[in-house]
N, C-alpha and C positions, 0 to 999 in steps of 0.2 A: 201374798199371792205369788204362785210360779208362773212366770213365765217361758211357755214353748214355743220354739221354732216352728214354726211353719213351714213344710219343706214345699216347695214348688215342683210338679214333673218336670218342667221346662228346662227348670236347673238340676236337674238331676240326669236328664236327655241329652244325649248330643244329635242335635237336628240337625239334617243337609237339606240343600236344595238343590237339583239342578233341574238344565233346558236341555234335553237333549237336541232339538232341533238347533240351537246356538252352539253344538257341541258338535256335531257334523256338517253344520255350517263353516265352522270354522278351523279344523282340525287338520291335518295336513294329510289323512287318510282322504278325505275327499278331491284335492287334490290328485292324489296318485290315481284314484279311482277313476278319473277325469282322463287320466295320460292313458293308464291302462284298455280303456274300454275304446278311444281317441285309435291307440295303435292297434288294436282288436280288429278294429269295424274299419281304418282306414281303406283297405283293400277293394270291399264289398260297396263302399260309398262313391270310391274312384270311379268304381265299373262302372254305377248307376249314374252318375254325372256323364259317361260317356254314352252310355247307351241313350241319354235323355239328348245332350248334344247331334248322335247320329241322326234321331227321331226328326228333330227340329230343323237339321240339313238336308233333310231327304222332304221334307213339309215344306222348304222353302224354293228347294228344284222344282215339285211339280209346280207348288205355285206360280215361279216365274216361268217355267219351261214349257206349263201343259198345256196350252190351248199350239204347242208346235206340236207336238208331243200326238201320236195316234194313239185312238182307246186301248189299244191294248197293252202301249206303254205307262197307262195314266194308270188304268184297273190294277197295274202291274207295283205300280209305286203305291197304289193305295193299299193296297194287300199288304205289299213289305212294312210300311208305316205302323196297319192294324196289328201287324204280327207283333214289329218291333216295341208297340205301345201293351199290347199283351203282355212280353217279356218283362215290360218296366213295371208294371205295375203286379205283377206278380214279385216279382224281383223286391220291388221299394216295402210291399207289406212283410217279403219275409226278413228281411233287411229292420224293419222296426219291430217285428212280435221277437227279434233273436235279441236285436239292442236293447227293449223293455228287458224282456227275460235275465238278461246280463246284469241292467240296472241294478234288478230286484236285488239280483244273489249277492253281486258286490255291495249293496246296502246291508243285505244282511249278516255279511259279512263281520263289515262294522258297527253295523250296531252289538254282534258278540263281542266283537272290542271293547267296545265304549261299556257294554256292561260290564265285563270282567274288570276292567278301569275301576267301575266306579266301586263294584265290590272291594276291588282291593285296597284303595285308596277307605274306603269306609274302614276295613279292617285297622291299616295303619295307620289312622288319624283317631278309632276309637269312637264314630261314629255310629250310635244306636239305630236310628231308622233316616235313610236318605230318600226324600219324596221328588218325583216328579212335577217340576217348578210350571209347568205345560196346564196340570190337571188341577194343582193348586189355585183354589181365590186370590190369598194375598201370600206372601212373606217377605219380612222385612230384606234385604239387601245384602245384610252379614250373614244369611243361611247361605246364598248362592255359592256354591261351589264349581260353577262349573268350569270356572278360567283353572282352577285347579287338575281338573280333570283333561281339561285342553293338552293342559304342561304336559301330565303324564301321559296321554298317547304321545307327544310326540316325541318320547323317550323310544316308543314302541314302532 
C-alpha cells in the first residue's frame, strides 16, 4: 500500500491576525494625534473657558448687586448675559462639529497608516491572507500580529 501525504491549507497558508482597535490604541500615532488636535483647538477652548467665566461674572454681579441695581440696569445685565450665553453656545457647538470633524480625518489618517503597515509587513513576512482579529470568532494567539505591526508604525 502507498502512502500520501495529506497536505493541510493551514500549512500551506500563512495566516495573520490582527486588532486594529489594539493597534491605534496603542501606537504612538495616537499619541501625536492627541498633541496635534490639543494645539489645534487650544486657542478656540481658551476663548470659550473665558467667555463662559465672563458669563458667570456678570450672573453673579446682578445676583448680588440687583435688587440695588434700577431696572434698567438689571434688564441691561440680563440682555448682555442672554447675548453673551448666545455667543457661547454657538461658539461651544462650532468648536465641537470642527474638533469631531478633525477627529474623524486624523483617524483616517491612520488607519491609511496602519493599513499600508499592515500590507507591507504581510508582503515581507510572506503572509497569504491577514484577517481582522475584531471580526474573527476565535484564533489561536500565534496568528496575532498586531504588536508586530505596533513596532513597525513606530518606525514611521
Amino acid at each position: 500500500m502507498i502512502s500520501i501525504p495529506v497536505v493541510n491549507a493551514a500549512d500551506v497558508q500563512k495566516v495573520g491576525v490582527v486588532f486594529p482597535s489594539k493597534i491605534m490604541k496603542e501606537s504612538p500615532q495616537r499619541e501625536r494625534i492627541i498633541k496635534k488636535l490639543e494645539d489645534e483647538f487650544k486657542g478656540r477652548y481658551v476663548a470659550l473657558q473665558k467667555l463662559e467665566e465672563e458669563i458667570t461674572k456678570i450672573e453673579q454681579t446682578l445676583k448680588r448687586d440687583g435688587e440695588l441695581m434700577n431696572n434698567d440696569e438689571v434688564t441691561a445685565m440680563q440682555r448682555k448675559v442672554e447675548v453673551k450665553l448666545s455667543e457661547y453656545k454657538l461658539n461651544r457647538k462650532a468648536f465641537e462639529e470642527d474638533n469631531r470633524r478633525r477627529q474623524g480625518e486624523e483617524q483616517q489618517k491612520a488607519l491609511v497608516l496602519v493599513r499600508d503597515v499592515i500590507n507591507d509587513v504581510a508582503k515581507e513576512e510572506g503572509f497569504d491572507i491577514i484577517l481582522n482579529g475584531e471580526q474573527v470568532v476565535y484564533a489561536k494567539p500565534g496568528y496575532d500580529i498586531s504588536d508586530l505591526i505596533i513596532e513597525e508604525i513606530s518606525k514611521k
